[in-house]
C-alpha positions, -999 to +999 in steps of 0.1 A: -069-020+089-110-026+095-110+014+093-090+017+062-113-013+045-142+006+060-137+042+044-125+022+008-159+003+011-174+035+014-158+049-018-170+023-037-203+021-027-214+058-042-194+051-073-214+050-107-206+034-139-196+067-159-170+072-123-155+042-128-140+044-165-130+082-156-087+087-147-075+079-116-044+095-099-024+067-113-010+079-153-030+053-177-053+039-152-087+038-144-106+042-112-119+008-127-079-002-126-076+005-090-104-010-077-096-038-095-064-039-085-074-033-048-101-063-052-072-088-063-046-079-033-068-087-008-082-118-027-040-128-032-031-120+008-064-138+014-044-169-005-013-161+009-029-161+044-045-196+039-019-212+025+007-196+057-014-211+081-013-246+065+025-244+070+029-235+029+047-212+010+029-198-025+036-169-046+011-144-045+010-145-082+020-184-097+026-162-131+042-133-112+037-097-126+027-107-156-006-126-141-008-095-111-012-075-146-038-093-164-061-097-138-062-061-136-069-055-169-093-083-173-120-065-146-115-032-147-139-030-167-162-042-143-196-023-135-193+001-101-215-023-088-195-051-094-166-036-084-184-024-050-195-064-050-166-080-055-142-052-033-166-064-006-166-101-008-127-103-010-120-078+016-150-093+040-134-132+031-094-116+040-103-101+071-121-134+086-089-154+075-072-133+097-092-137+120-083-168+125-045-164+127-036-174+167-008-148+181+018-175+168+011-174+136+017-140+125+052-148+122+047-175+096+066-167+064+052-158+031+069-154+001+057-114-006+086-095+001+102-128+019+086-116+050+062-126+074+023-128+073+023-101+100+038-079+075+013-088+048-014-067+070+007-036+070+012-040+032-027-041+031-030-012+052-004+013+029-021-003-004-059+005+002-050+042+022-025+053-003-045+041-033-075+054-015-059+089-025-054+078-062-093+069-068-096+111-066-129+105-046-117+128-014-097+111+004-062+128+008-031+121+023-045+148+053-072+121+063-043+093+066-041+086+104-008+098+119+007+061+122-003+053+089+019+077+076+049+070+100+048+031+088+049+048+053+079+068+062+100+038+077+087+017+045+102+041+018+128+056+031+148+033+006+140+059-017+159+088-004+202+092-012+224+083+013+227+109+044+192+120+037+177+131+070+139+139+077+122+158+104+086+157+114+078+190+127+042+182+142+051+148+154+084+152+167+094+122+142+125+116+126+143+094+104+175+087+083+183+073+055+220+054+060+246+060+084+268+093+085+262+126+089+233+148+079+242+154+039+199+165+036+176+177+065+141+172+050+113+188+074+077+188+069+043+176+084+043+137+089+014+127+064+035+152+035+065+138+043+047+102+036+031+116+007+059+126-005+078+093-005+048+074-019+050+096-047+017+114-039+012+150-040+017+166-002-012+192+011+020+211+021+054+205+002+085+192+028+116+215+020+150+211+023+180+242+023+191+227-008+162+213-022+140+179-023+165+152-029+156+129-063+136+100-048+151+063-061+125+039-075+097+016-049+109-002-025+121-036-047+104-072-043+132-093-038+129-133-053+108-150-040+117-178-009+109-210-015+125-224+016+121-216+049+159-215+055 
C-alpha cells in the first residue's frame, strides 16, 4: 500500500493545471475527477478507520452515493497543486491512522462492503493502482505488482458466468468462477487477466476457444450493517 500511495504521489506531483482538466481513462471524467475522487477515499477510509477503532460503525458516505458524487464534482476542479496538496495530506493523515491499528483490530467491522477494516486496506490498494492506470500518466496494468493483480482477480471474479475458468500462464494461477465443470477456460498473463476484469485494457488480450465471456457488472455494495450481529 506505501508503494502504491508512493508512485500516485508521484503522479501528482508533475501534473499541471492544463493536465488536470484533460480526459482520463474513465468516459466523462477528468484527471481532475480522479484525483479528486482518489483524495476523498482515503479521507472516508481515514473516517472509517477512526471511527472502527472507537468501537463505531459509520457509513463511509452519511448521504451515500449521492454525497460520494458531489464531493467529486465539487473539487475536481481543483488546481494540480491543490490536488497534489490535498492527495497528500489525506493519504499522509490515512496511513498514520493505520498505523495505529494493534494486530486486533484489523478485524473490527466497517460498514463498506459489510466487511472488516482489514479489508478496507486492500480496497485502498485496488482503488489508487487501478485508477493509477486511468489518470493516462504511464502507469499500466504491466507495472501493477504480481499480487496486486492476483487480489484483483479473486475480487472480480463475480463478474464472469457461471463455469468460467481462468488460467495464469506466467504465474501458474488459477481460478473459477462457481462450481461445475469448466463451461470457459480463460488463459492469459496475470496482470491482463486483472486488467481485464477491472475493465481496463490488457497489454496482451486473455483468449478463450470460444471467446471472452461477457463480464457482469462491479462487484455490488451490499446495505450497509448497522449492527454488529
Amino acid at each position: 500500500m506505501i508503494e502504491a500511495h508512493g508512485v500516485l504521489e508521484r503522479l501528482a506531483a508533475r501534473l499541471d493545471d492544463q493536465q488536470v482538466t484533460e480526459a482520463s481513462g474513465l468516459p466523462g471524467w477528468s484527471r481532475g475527477h480522479v484525483l479528486a475522487h482518489l483524495t476523498d477515499n482515503a479521507r472516508m477510509f481515514g473516517r472509517l478507520a477512526e471511527h472502527a477503532l472507537r468501537g463505531e460503525l459509520v457509513a463511509g458516505y452519511d448521504g451515500g452515493t449521492a454525497e460520494r458524487n458531489a464531493i467529486i464534482e465539487a473539487t475536481a476542479g481543483r488546481s494540480a497543486a491543490e490536488h497534489h496538496a490535498e492527495l497528500a495530506a489525506h493519504t499522509a493523515a490515512l496511513e498514520a491512522t493505520w498505523a495505529r491499528v494493534a494486530d486486533m483490530d484489523w478485524r473490527r467491522p466497517v460498514t463498506f462492503r459489510n466487511a472488516d477494516l482489514a479489508a478496507t486496506v486492500f480496497a485502498r490498494w485496488r482503488e489508487a493502482w487501478i485508477h493509477m492506470v486511468d489518470l493516462d500518466l504511464g502507469v499500466r496494468p504491466d507495472d501493477w505488482p504480481e499480487d496486486l493483480a492476483a487480489h484483483a482477480i479473486d475480487f472480480l471474479l463475480g463478474r464472469l458466468p457461471a463455469g468460467t475458468h481462468l488460467h495464469a500462464d506466467d504465474a501458474r494461477g488459477q481460478w473459477s468462477a462457481g462450481d461445475g465443470p469448466p463451461d470457459t477456460m480463460v488463459t492469459g498473463r496475470v496482470r491482463d487477466l486483472a486488467a481485464w476484469l477491472a475493465g481496463r485494457t490488457p497489454t496482451v488480450s486473455p483468449v478463450a476457444a470460444e471467446g471472452l465471456p461477457v463480464l457482469g457488472p462491479w462487484p455490488p455494495h451490499p446495505p450497509q450493517r448497522l449492527d454488529r450481529a
